[in-house]
C-alpha positions as CSV (number, residue, x, y, z in Angstrom):
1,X,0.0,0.0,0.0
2,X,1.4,3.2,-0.8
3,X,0.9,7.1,0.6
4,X,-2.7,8.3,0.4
5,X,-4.4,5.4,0.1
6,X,-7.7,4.8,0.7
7,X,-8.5,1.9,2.5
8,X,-12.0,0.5,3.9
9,X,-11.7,0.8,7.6
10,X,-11.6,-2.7,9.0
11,X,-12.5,-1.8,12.5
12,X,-15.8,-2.0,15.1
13,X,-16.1,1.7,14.2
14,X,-16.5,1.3,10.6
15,X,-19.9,2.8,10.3
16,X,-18.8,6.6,11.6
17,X,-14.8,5.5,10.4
18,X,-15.7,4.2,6.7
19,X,-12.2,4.7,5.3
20,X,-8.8,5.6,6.4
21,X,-6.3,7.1,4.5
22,X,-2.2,6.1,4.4
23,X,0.1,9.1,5.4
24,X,3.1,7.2,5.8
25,X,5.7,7.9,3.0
26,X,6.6,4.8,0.9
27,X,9.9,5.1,1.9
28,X,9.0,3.2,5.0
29,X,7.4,0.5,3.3
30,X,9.3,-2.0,4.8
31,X,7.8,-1.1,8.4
32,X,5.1,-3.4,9.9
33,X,3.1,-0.7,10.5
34,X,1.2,1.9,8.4
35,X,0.5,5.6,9.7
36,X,-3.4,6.1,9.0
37,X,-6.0,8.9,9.4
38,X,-9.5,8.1,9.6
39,X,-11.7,9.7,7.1
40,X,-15.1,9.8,9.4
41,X,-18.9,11.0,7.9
42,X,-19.0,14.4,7.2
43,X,-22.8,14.5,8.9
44,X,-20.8,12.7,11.8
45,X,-18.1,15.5,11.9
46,X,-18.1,18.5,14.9
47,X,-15.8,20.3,12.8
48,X,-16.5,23.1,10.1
49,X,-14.8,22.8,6.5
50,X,-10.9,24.1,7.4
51,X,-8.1,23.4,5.6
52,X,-6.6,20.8,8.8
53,X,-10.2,19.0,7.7
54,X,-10.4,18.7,4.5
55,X,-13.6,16.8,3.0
56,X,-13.7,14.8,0.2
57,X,-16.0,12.5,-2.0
58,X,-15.4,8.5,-1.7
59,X,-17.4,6.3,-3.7
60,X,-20.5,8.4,-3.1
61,X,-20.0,9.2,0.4
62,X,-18.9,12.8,2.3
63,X,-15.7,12.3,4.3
64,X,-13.8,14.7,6.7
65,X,-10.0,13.9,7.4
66,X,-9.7,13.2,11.4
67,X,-6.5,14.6,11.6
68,X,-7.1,14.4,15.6
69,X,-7.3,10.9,16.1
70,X,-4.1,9.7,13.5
71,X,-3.3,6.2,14.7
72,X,-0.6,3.7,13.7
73,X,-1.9,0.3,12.6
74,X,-0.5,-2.9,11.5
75,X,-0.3,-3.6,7.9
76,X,-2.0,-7.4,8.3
77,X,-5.1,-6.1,9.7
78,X,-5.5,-2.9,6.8
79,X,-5.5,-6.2,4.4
């Protein structure tokens, strides 16, 4: 998987968390681990459009970046 990829969250908070998104430069691909940002529901969001929350469209749905929560996850469970 390579930076800014889009993957489908696999967590229990996949409803509010559809997708994350890789941040982690490809340079470190050889790390176990991938450094993630979860892309929650816009209508789920408490934060107005700003440029640290940038929305986007993802197969049909409204996403905002959670740059708040970033989280390092292992590259078996992201599939």
């Amino acid at each position: 998987m390579r930076q800014f990829d889009v993957l489908r969250n696999p967590g229990r908070q996949r409803e509010a968390v559809p997708y994350l998104v890789v941040l982690q430069s490809t340079r470190f691909e050889g790390a176990k681990t991938r450094f993630v940002a979860p892309l929650i529901l816009a209508s789920q969001a408490n934060v107005r459009e700003h440029y640290l929350a940038p929305r986007f469209m993802i197969e049909g749905t409204l996403v905002v970046m959670d740059v708040f929560n970033l989280a390092t996850l292992p590259v078996e469970r992201l599939g």
